[in-house]
C-alpha positions in Angstrom: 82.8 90.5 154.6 80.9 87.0 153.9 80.8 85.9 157.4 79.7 89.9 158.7 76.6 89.8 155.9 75.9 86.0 157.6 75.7 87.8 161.3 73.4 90.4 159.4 71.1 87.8 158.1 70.7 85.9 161.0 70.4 88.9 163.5 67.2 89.9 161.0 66.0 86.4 161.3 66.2 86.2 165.1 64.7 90.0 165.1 61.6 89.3 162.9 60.8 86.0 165.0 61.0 87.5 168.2 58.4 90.4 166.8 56.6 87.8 165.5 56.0 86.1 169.0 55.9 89.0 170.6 53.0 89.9 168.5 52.0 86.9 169.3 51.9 87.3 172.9 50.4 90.9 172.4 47.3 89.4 171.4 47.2 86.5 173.8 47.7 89.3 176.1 44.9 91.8 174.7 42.5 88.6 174.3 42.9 86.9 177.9 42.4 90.8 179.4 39.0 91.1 177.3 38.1 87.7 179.0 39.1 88.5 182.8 37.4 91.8 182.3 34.2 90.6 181.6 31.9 91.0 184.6 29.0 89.1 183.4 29.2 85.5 183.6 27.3 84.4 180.7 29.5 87.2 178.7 32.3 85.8 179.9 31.6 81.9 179.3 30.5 82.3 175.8 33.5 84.5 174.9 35.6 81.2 176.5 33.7 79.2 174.3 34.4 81.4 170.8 38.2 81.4 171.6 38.4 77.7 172.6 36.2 76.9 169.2 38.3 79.0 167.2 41.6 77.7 168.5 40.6 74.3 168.4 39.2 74.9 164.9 42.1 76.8 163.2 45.2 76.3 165.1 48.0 74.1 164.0 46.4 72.8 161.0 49.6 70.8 159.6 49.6 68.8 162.2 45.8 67.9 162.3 45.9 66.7 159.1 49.1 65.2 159.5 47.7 63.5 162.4 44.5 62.0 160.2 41.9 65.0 161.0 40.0 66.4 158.0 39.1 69.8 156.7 35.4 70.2 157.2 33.2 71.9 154.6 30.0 73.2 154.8 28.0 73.5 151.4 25.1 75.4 152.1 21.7 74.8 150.2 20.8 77.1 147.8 17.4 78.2 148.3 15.1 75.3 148.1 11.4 74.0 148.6 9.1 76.3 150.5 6.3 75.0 152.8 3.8 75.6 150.0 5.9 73.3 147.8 7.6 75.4 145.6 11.2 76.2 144.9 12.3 79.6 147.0 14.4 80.5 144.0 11.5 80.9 141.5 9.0 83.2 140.5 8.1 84.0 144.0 11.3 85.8 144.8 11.9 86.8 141.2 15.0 84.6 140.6 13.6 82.7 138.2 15.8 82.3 134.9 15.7 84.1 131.1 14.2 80.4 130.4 11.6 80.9 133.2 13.0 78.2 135.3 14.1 78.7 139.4 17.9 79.3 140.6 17.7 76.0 141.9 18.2 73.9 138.2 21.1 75.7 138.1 22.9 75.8 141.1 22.0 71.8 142.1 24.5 70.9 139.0 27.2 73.4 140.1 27.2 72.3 143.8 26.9 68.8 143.0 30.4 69.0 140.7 32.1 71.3 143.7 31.2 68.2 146.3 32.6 65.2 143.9 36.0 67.1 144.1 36.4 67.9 147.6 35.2 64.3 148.3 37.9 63.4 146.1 40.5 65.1 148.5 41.4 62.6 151.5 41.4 65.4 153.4 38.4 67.2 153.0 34.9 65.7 153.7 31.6 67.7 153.3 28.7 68.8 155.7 25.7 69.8 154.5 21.7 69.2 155.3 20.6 65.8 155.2 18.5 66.1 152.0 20.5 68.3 150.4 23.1 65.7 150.9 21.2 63.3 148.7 21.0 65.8 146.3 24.8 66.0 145.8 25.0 62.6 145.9 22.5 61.8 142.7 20.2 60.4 145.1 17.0 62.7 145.2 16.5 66.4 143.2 14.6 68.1 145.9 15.5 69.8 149.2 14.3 72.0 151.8 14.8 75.8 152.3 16.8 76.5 155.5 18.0 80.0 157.1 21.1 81.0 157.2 21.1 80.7 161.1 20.1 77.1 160.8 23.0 77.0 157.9 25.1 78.4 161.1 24.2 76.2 163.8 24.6 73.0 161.2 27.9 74.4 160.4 28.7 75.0 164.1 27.6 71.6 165.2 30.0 69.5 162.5 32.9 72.0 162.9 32.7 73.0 159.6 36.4 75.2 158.6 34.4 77.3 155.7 31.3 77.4 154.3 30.4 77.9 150.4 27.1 78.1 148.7 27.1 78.1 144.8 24.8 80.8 143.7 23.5 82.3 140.5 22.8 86.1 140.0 19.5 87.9 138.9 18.1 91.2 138.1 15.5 93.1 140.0 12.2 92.3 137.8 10.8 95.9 138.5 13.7 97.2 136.0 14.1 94.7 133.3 11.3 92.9 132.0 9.5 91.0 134.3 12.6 89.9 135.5 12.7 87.2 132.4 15.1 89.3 130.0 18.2 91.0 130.7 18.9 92.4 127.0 19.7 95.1 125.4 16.8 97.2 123.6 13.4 98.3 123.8 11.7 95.8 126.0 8.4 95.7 127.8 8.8 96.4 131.7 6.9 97.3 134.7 6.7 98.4 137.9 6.3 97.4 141.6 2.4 98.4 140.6 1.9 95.9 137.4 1.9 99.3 135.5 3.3 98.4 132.2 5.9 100.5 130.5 8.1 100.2 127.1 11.8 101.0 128.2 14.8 101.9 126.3 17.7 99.3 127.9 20.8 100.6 128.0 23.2 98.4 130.1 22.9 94.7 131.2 24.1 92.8 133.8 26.3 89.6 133.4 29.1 87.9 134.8 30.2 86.0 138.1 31.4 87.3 141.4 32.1 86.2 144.5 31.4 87.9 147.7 33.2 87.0 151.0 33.3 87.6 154.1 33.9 90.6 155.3 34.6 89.7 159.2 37.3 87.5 158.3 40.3 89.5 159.2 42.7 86.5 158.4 42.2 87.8 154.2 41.7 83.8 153.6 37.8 84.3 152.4 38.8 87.2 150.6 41.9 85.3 148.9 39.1 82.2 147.6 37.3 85.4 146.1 40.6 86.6 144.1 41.8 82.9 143.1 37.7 82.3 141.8 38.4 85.9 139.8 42.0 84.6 138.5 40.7 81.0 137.5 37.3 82.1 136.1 38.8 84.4 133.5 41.5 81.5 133.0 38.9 79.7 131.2 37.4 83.2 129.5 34.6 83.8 132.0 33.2 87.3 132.2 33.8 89.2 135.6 31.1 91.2 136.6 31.6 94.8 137.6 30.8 95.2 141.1 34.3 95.2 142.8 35.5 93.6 140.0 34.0 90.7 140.7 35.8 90.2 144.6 32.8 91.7 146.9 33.2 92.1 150.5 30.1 91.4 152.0 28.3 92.0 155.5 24.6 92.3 155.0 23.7 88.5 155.9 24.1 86.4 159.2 25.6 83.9 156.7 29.3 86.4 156.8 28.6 88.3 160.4 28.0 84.6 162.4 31.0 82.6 160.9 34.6 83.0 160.8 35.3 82.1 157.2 32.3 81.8 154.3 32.1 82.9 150.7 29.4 82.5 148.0 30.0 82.0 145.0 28.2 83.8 142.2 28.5 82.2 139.0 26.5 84.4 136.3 22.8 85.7 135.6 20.6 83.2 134.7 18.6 86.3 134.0 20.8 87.1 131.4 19.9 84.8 128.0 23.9 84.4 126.9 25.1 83.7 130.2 21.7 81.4 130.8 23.0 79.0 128.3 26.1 78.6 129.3 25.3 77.9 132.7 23.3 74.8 131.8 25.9 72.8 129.4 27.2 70.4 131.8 30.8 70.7 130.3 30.6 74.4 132.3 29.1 72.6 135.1 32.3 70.6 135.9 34.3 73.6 134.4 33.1 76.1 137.1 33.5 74.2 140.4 37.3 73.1 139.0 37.6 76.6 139.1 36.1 77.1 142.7 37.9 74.1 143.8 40.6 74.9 143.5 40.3 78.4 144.3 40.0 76.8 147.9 42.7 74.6 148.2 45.3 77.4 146.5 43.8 79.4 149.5 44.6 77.2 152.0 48.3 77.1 150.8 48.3 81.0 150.6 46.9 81.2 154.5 47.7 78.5 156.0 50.8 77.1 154.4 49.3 73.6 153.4 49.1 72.0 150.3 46.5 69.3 150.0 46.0 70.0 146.1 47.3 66.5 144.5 46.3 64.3 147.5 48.8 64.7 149.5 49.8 66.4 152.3 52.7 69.0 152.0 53.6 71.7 154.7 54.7 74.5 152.7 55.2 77.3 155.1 54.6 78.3 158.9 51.0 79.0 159.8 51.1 82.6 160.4 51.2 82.8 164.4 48.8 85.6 164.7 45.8 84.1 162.2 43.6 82.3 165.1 44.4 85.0 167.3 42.7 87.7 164.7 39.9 85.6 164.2 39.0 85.5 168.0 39.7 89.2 168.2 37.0 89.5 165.0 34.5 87.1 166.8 34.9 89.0 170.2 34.3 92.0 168.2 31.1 90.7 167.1 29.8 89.2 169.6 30.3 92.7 171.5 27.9 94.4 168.5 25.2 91.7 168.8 25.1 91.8 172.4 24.5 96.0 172.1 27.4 96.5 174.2 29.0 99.0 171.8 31.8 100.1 174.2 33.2 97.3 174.4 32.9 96.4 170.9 34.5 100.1 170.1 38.1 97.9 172.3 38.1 95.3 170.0 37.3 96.7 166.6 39.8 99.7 167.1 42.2 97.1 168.3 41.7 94.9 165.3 42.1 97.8 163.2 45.6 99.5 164.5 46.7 95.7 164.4 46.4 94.3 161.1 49.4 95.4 159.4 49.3 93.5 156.8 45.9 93.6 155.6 45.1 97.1 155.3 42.0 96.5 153.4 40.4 94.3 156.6 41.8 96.8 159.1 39.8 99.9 157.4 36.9 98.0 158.0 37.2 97.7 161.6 38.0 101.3 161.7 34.3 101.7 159.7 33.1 99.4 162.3 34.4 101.5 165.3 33.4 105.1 163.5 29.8 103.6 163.2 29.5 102.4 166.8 31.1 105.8 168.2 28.5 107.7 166.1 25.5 105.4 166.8 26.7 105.4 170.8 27.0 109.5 171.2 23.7 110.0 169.6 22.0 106.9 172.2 23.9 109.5 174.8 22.6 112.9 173.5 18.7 111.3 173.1 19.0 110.5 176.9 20.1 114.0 177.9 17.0 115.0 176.2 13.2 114.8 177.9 11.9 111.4 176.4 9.9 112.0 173.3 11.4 115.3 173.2 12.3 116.8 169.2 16.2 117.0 170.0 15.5 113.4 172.0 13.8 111.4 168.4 16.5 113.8 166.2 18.9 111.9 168.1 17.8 108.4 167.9 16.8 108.9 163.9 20.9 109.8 163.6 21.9 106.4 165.5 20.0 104.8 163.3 21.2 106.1 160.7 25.0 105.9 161.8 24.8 101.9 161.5 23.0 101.5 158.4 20.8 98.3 157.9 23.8 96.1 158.1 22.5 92.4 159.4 25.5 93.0 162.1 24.0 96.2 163.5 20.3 94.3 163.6 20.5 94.5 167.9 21.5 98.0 167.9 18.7 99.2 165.8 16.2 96.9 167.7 17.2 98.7 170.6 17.0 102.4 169.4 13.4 101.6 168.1 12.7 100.1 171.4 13.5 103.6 173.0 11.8 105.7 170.0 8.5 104.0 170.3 8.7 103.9 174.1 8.6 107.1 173.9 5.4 107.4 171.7 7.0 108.5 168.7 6.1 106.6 165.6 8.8 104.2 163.8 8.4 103.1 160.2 8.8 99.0 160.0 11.9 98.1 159.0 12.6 96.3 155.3 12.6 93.1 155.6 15.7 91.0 153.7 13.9 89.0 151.7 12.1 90.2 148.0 8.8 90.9 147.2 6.5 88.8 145.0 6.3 89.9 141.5 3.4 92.5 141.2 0.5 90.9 138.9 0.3 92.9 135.9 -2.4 96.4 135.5 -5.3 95.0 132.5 -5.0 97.4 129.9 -7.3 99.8 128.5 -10.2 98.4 126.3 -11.3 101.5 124.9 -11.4 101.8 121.2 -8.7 104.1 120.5 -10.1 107.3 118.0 -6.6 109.3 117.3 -5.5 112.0 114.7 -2.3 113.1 113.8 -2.2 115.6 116.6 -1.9 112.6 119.0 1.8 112.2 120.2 3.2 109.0 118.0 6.1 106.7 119.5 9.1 106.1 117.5 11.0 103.4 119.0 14.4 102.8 117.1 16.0 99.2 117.8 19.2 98.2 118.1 20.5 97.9 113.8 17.0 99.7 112.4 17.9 102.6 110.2 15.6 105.5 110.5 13.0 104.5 107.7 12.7 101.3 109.1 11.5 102.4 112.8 9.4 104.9 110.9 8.0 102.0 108.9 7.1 100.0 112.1 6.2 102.4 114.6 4.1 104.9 112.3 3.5 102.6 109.5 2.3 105.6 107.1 0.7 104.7 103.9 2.5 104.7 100.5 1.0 108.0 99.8 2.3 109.9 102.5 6.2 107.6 103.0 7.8 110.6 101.3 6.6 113.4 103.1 7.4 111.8 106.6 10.7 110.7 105.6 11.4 114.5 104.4 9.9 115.8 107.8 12.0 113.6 109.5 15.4 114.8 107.9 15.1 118.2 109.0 13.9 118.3 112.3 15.8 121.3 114.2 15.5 121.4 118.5 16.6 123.8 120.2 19.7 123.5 122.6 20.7 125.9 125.3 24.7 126.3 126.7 26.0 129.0 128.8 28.1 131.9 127.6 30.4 133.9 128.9 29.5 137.8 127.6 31.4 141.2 128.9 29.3 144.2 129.8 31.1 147.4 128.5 28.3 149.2 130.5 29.5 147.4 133.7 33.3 146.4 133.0 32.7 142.9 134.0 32.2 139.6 132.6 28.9 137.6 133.2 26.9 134.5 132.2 23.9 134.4 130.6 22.3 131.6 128.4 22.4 131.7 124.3 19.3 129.5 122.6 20.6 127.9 119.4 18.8 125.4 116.8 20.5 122.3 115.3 19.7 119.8 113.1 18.4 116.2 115.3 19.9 113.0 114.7 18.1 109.5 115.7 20.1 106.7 117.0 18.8 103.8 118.9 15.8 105.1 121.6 12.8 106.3 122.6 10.7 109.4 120.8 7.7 110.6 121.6 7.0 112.7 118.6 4.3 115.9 117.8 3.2 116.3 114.0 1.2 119.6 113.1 -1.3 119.4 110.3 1.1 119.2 107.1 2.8 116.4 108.7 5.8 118.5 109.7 7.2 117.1 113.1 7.0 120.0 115.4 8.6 118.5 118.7 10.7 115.8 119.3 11.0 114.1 123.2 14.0 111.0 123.9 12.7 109.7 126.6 14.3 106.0 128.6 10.7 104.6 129.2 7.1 105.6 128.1 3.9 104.8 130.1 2.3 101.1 127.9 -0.8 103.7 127.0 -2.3 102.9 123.5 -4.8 105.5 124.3 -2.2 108.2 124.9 0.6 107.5 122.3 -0.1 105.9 118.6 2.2 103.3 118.0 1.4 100.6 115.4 4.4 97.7 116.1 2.9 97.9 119.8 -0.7 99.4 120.0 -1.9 99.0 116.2 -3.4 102.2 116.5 -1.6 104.5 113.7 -3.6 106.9 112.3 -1.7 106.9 109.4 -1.7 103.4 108.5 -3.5 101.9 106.0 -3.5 98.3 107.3 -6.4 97.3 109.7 -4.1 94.8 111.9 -5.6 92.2 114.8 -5.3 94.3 118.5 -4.5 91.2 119.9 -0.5 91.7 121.4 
């Protein structure tokens, strides 16, 4: 029995290795016919060059480093000084901190931790710009902005293995005060006009992610993303909510031009709780540990080496098909950034009936190849169409829309609003990646404000105020009419609507029909624009999430000083 369950065993063994090389083989096979099917030379020569760079790059890695070659990575600036001086990652681009300071004093710490540990690790050395390389080294604190696409040809040119830029998140300013606060409560906000507003905040945001790269069909970005997640909330760091902190991500050059990349996200500087932490150096070193080592267990996981005391340890067999899905992913995307959608549709189909053990990666390719189909048939219709045509533009808006405003799809769309305006038609510009400056803030009314107590009053409630104590502050009435506010308040009925379902003896049947009821209002935490009649009764009551900064529409005497009802005469100045 023994020796027929040994003969079982090793028959499975021999099985799973030859389907392992003959997968293997498969995608030699698949890749070397994509190459001599190529008619166009230059197509053909730099798809030569992708596979030669990738195998060259990934292939054998064991035995590189075994053989005294070193793991190459590319820390890509964050940000950094713009031509007119200042630091891209301030006020200009609205990443500026709850503490008003730029992204910048607080990523320079975090990177320069990451690059002390991976220069630690004989074999790992670090790329980066040449000032930014003084910067990790202690040497200077300023540094230029790049591009991603110079971050890409740097990375290219020292044949960088990964690239990682440490990051810190933010808050759109339009939405949450100025883009300083990011706080629960009633806070002052405005708009992409400067038009003030006072805005009940319900929800923050706060807490580290880590988006990789999407491309990378080998799951090793994806698995530094899970092993940052696991070690972060190790040492009780908050993950943020957005994929649960593990994003797949394919909007910038920085993940569609490069086999492996991540960035790492460590918190909102725009929230005041999580802005703190991130500046105690302690947290500093804490963090990168964390992304540190998130790496090197990732290059066990993938690759089957350990490098993570020192020393060099060959855990496992370096999966035979990992380069080969890489080149098939590059291939892929060259194909989309060279328009040639067809041929794209091979490879990212391929890819995605091909990756059986990474079903998450292979549904992307499938989104890939449903999005090119889509975007291709509608090029095809528009051309069956007289140029200019309603059915011909219909056509070219739907291929537009098919591949979204991915940075991948960039040549695509240049090319379908080549053939709309060719035709005459007018194209709107498209949105450009980077943020707007912050709006300069709408001057506010200097009119002298004459209001009654007909004139809608806000009630703003604050997170812990009781009733009578908003009351207090927002209406402020005198001594001698406290009481009769505070009774007006405690019965306030609204009316409240709900459909019923009635039954018609007249007709036999059942129907709706709505059914108007009053009950009693309760006020929690929010925003109230309230009506008083004459005797000081409130006769209509409006929760609303933000109110138009208006002191000559709305009494309010915490923000506009302008109650009627108050006795105080209090300084306009806010």
């Amino acid at each position: 029995m023994r020796s027929y369950l040994q003969k079982l065993i090793f028959l499975f063994v021999v099985l799973t290795a030859f389907s392992s090389v003959y997968a293997e083989n498969d995608k030699t096979n698949f890749i070397n016919s994509v190459l001599a099917s190529e008619t166009s030379k230059t197509h053909r020569y730099e798809i030569d060059q992708i596979i030669k760079t990738c195998r060259y790059r990934y292939s054998d890695l064991y035995e590189k480093l075994a053989g005294g070659k070193k793991i190459t990575i590319f820390i890509d600036p964050v940000h950094g000084k713009m031509s007119n001086g200042r630091w891209q990652g301030g006020e200009s681009t609205f990443r500026q901190s709850a503490a008003n300071f730029p992204e910048e004093l607080y990523s320079i710490p975090l990177s320069r931790e990451l690059y002390k540990l991976l220069v630690s690790n004989r074999y790992i050395r670090v790329a980066t710009t040449r000032d930014y390389m003084t910067v990790l080294r202690e040497q200077s604190d300023t540094y230029n902005n790049i591009s991603f696409t110079e971050t890409i040809n740097l990375a290219n040119k020292t044949n960088s293995f990964l690239i990682v830029s440490s990051h810190l998140n933010n808050i759109s300013p339009i939405h949450k005060a100025d883009g300083l606060v990011n706080m629960y409560g009633i806070q002052i906000t405005k708009n992409r006009n400067g038009e003030r507003f006072i805005s009940h905040i319900t929800s923050v945001q706060r807490g580290f992610l880590t988006l990789y790269n999407k491309f990378d069909p080998s799951g090793f970005s994806r698995k530094i993303a899970e092993r940052t997640r696991e070690n972060n909330i190790s040492i009780d760091m908050y993950p943020n909510g957005w994929d649960d902190a593990v994003v797949a991500d394919d909007r910038f050059s920085y993940f569609s031009n490069y086999p492996f990349s991540v960035i790492f996200e460590s918190g909102f500087i725009s929230n005041p709780v999580e802005e703190r932490f991130l500046r105690i150096p302690e947290n500093h070193k804490l963090i990168a540990l964390q992304q540190y080592t998130a790496i090197v267990e990732s290059l066990a996981d993938s690759f089957g080496v350990d490098i993570s005391n020192g020393n060099l340890k060959k855990l496992s067999h370096q999966p035979e098909n990992l380069v080969n899905d890489v080149i098939l992913a590059r291939i892929a995307v060259y194909y989309i950034k060279q328009n040639e959608r067809q041929k794209a549709v091979k490879l990212t189909n391929y890819i995605a009936k091909n990756l059986n053990d990474d079903p998450k990666a292979a549904s992307y390719y499938a989104f890939l190849t449903t999005r090119l189909n889509a975007a291709d048939t509608h090029i095809r219709n528009a051309k069956k169409n007289k140029k200019g045509s309603k059915s011909y533009l219909s056509h070219l808006r739907k291929a537009r829309k098919s591949v979204g405003g991915a940075h991948i799809f960039s040549t695509v769309r240049r090319s379908v609003i080549a053939m709309q305006r060719g035709s005459g038609a007018r194209t709107s510009s498209v949105a450009s990646a980077g943020r707007r400056s912050l709006p300069s803030s709408r001057p506010l009314p200097i009119k002298k404000e004459k209001h009654s107590l007909t004139t809608p009053f806000l009630l703003t409630i604050k997170p812990g105020q009781t009733l009578k104590e908003a009351i207090d502050l927002s209406i402020a009435p005198s001594n001698e009419n406290k009481k009769t506010i505070y009774t007006s308040f405690s019965d306030v009925k609204v009316t409240k609507t709900k459909w019923v379902r009635v039954y018609s003896k007249k007709n036999k049947k059942y129907y709706w029909t709505k059914k108007r009821y009053n009950v009693k209002k309760t006020f929690g935490e929010g925003i109230y624009i309230i009506k008083f009649n004459s005797k000081f009764k409130v006769i209509s009551v409006k929760e609303v999430k933000r109110v138009p900064f208006n002191p000559l529409k709305y009494q309010n005497q915490e923000y506009f000083k302008n109650s009627c009802l108050s006795s105080e005469f209090t300084d306009k100045s806010l």
